[in-house]
VEXMARDO-512671 format. One line per field, with one value per residue (C-alpha): residue in one letter; x, y, z. Coordinates in steps of 0.2 Angstrom, whole numbers. Example, Ala and Ser with C-alpha at 12.3 -4.5 7.8 and 13.67 -1.06 7.14 Angstrom:
code = (A	S);
u = (62	68);
v = (-22	-5);
w = (39	36);
END
This chain:
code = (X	X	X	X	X	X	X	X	X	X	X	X	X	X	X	X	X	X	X	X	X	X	X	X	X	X	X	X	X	X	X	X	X	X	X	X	X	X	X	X	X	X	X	X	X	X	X	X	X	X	X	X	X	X	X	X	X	X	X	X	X	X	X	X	X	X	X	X	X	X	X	X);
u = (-646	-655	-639	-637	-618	-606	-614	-620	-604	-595	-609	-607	-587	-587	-601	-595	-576	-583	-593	-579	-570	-584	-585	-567	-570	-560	-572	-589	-607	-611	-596	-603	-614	-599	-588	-600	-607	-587	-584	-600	-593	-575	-576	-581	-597	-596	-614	-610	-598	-591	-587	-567	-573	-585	-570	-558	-572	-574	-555	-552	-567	-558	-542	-551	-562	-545	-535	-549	-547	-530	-524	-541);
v = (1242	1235	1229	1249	1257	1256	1241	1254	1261	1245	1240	1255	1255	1238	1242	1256	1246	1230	1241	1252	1233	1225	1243	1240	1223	1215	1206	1196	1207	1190	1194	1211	1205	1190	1203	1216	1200	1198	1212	1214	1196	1202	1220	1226	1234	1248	1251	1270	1277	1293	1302	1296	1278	1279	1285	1273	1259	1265	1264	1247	1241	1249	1242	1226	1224	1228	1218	1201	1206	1210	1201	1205);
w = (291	305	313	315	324	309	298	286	285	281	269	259	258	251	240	234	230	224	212	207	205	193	183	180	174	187	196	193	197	206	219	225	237	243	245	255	267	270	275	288	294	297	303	320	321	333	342	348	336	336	320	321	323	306	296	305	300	282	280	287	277	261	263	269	250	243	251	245	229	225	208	202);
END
């Protein structure tokens, strides 16, 4: 959170699909936290972004957990 721009967004959109993942059984609780530092390593954070940019973020973050966890 104190990274501020999009880093909350990205936090919470892999959050809220490695939760959705682990409620489904398809992953490990321990691999919610892996999978949300990922995705703060791998995605842009934009410092001043405009409400496109925080959907377009939250979208690429989405597709981003997915894509880790596919065959999960």
């Amino acid at each position: 959170m104190n990274e501020g721009g999009t880093a909350p967004c990205i936090l919470n959109a892999a959050n809220e699909v490695a939760v959705d993942k682990f409620l489904k059984g398809n992953i490990k609780f321990s691999e919610i936290p892996e999978l949300i530092k990922k995705a703060l390593n791998k995605i842009e954070n934009h410092r001043m972004p405009d409400l496109q940019t925080i959907f377009e973020c939250d979208d690429e973050t989405r597709k981003y957990v997915e894509e880790l966890t596919a065959g999960s």
